[in-house]
TIRO-2110 file (N, C-alpha, C; in Angstrom, 1 decimal):
// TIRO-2110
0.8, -1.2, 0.0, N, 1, A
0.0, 0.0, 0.0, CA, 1, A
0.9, 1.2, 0.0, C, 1, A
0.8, 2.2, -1.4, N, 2, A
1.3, 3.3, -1.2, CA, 2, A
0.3, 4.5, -0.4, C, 2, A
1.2, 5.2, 0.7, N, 3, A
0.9, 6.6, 1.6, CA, 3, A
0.8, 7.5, 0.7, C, 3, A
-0.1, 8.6, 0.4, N, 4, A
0.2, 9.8, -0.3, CA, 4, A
0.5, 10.9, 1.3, C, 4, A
1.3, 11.9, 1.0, N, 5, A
1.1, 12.9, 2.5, CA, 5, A
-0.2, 13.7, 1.6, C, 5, A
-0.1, 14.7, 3.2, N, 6, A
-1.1, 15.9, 2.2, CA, 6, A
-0.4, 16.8, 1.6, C, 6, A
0.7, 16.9, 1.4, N, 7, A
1.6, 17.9, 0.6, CA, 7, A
1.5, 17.3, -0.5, C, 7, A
1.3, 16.2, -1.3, N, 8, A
1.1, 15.7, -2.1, CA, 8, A
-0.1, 15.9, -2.9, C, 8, A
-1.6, 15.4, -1.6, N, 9, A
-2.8, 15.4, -2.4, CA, 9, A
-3.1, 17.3, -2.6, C, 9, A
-2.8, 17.7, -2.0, N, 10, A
-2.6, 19.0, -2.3, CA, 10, A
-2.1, 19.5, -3.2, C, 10, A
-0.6, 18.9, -4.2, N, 11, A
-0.1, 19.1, -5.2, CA, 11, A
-1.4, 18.9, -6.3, C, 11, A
-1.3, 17.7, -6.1, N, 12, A
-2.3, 16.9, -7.0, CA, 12, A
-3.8, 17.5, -7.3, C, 12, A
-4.2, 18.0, -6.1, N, 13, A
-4.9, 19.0, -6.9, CA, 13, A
-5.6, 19.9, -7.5, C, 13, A
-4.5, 20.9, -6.7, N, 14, A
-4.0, 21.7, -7.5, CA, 14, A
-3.0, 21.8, -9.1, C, 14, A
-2.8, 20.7, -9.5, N, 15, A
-2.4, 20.6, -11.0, CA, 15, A
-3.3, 20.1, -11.6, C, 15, A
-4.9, 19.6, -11.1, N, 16, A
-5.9, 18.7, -11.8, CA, 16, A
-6.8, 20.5, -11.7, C, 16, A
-6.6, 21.0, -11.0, N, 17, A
-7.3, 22.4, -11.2, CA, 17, A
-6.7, 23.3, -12.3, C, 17, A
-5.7, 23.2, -12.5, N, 18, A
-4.8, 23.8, -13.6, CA, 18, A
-4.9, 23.3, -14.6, C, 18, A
-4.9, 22.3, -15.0, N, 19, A
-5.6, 21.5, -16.5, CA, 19, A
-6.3, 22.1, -17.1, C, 19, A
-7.4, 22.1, -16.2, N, 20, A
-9.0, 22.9, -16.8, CA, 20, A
-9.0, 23.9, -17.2, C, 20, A
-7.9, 24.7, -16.7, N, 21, A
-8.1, 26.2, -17.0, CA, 21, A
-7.9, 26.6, -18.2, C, 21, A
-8.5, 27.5, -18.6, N, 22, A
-8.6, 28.2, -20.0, CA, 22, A
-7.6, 28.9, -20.4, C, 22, A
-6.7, 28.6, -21.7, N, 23, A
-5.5, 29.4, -21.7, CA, 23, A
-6.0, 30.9, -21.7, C, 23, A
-5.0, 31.5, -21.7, N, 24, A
-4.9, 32.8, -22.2, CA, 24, A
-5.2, 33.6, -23.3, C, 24, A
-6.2, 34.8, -23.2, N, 25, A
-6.5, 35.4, -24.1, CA, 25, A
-6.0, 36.0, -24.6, C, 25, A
-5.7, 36.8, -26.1, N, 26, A
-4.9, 37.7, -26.3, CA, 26, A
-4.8, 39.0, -25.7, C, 26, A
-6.3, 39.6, -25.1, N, 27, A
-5.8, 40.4, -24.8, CA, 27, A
-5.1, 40.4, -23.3, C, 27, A
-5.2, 39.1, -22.4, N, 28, A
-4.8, 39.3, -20.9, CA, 28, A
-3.1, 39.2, -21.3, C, 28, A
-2.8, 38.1, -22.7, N, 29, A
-1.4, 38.4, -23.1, CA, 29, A
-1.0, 39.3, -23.0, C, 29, A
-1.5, 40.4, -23.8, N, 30, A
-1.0, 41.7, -24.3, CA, 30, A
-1.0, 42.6, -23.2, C, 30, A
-1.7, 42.7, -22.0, N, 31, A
-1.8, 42.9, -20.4, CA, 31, A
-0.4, 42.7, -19.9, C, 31, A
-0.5, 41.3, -20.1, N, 32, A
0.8, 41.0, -19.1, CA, 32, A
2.1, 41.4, -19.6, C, 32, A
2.6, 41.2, -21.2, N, 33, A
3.2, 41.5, -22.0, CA, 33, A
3.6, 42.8, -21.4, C, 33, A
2.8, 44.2, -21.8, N, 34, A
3.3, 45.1, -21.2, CA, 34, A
3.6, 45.8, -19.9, C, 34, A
3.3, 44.8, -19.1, N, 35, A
3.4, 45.3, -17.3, CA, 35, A
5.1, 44.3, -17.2, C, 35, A
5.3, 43.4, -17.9, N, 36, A
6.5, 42.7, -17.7, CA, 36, A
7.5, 43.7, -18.7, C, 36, A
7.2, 44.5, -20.0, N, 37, A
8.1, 45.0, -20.3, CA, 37, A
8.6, 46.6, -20.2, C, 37, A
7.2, 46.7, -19.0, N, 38, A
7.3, 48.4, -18.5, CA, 38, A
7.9, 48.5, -17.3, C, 38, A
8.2, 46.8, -16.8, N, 39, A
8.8, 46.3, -15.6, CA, 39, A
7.4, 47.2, -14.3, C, 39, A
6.5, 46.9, -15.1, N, 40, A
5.2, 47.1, -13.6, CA, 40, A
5.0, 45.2, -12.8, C, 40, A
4.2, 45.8, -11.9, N, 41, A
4.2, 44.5, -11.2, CA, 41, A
3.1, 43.7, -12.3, C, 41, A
2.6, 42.5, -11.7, N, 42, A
1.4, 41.6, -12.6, CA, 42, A
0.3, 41.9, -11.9, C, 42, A
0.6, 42.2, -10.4, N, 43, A
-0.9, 42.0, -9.8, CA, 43, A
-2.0, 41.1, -9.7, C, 43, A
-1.7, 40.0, -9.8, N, 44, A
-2.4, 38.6, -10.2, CA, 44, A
-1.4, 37.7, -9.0, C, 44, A
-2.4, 36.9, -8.8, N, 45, A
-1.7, 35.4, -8.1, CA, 45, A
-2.0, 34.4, -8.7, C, 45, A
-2.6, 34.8, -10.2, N, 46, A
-3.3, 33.4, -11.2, CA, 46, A
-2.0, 32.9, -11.8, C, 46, A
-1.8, 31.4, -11.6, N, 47, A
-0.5, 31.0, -12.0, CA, 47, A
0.1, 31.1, -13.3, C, 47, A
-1.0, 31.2, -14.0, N, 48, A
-0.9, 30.9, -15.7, CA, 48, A
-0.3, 32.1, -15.8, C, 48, A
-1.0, 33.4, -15.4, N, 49, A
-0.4, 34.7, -15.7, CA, 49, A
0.5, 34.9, -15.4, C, 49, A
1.2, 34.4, -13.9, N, 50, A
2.6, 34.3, -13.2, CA, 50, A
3.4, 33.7, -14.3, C, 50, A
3.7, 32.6, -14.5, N, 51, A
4.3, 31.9, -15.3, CA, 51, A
4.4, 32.6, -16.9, C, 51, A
3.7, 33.4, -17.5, N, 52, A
3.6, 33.9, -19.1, CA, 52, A
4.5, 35.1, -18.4, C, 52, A
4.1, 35.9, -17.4, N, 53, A
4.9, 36.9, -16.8, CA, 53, A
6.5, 36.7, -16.6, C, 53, A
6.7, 35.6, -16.2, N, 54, A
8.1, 35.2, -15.6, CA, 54, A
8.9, 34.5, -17.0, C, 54, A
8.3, 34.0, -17.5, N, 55, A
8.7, 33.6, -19.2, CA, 55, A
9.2, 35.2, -19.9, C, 55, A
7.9, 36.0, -20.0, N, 56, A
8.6, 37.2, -20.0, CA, 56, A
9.4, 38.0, -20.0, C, 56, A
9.9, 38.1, -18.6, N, 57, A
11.0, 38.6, -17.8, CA, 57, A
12.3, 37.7, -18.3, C, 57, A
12.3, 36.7, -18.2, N, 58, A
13.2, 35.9, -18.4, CA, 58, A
13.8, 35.9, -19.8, C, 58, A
13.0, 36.3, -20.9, N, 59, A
13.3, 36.1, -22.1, CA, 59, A
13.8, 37.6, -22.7, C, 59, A
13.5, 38.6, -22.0, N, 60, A
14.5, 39.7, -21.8, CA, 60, A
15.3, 40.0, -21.4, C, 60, A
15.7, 39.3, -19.7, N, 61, A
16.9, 39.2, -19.7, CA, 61, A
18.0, 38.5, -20.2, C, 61, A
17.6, 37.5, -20.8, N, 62, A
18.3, 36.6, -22.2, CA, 62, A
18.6, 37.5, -23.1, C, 62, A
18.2, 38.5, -23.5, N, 63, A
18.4, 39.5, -24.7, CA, 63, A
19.4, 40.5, -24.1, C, 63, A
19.1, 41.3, -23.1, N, 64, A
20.2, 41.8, -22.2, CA, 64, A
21.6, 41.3, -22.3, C, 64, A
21.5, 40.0, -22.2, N, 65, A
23.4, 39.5, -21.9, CA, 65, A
23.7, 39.1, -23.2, C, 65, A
22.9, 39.0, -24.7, N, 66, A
23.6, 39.0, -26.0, CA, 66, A
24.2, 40.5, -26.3, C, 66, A
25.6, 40.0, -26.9, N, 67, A
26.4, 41.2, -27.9, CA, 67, A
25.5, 42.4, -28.5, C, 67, A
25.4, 43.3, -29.0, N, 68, A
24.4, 43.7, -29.8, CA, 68, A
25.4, 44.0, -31.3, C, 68, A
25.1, 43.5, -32.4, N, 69, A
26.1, 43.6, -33.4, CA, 69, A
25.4, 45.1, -34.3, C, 69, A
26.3, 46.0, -34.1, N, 70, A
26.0, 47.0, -35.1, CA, 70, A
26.6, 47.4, -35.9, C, 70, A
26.2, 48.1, -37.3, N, 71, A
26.7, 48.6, -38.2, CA, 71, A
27.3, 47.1, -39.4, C, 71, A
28.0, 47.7, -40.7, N, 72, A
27.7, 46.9, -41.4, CA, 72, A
29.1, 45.9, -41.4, C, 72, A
28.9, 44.7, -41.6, N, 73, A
30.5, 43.8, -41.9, CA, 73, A
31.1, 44.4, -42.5, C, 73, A
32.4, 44.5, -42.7, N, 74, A
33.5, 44.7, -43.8, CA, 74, A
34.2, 43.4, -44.5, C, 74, A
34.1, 43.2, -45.6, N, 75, A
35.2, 41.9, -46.1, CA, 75, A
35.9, 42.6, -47.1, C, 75, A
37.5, 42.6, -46.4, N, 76, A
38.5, 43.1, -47.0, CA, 76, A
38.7, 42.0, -48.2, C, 76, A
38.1, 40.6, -48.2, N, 77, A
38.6, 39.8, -49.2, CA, 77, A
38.1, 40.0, -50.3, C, 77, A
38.3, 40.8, -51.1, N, 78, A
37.6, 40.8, -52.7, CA, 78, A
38.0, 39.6, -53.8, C, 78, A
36.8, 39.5, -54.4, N, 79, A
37.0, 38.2, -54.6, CA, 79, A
38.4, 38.4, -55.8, C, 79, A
38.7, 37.8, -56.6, N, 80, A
39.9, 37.6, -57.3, CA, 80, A
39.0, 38.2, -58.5, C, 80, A
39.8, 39.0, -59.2, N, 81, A
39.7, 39.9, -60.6, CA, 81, A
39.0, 41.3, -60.2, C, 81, A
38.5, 41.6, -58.9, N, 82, A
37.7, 42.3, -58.6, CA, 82, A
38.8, 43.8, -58.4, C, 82, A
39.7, 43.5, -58.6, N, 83, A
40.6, 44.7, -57.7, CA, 83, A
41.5, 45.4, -58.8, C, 83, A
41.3, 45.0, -60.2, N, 84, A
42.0, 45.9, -61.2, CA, 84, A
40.9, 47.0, -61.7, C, 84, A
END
């Protein structure tokens, strides 16, 4: 006989409550989108929103720590006949 604790049936369900839920609209997207890129808070405790929020955040400061490459290449190698 397997024991579940209640930290368990509690997990459980609360992820069987999360299933059900209805993704996200475009416009609560476009909500959250901008409170994560104006760096405002979410104001929500709804997980789905938390988590699209924190995806958010996270995927800017992924962009933050890349190089930013500006201006145009130079290739000194011209191809052969090109230089008379």
């Amino acid at each position: 006989m397997v024991r579940i604790s209640n930290a368990d049936k509690n997990n459980l369900i609360i992820s069987n409550s999360l299933s059900s839920v209805m993704p996200l609209s475009s416009y609560r997207m476009h909500r959250i989108y901008l409170a994560a890129t104006m760096n405002y808070g979410l104001g929500s405790d709804d997980p789905e929103e938390l988590a699209y929020y924190n995806k958010i955040k996270k995927d800017m400061a992924d962009i933050k720590k890349e190089p930013v490459k500006k201006g145009i290449p130079l290739n000194w190698d011209a191809p052969e006949g090109m230089d008379k």
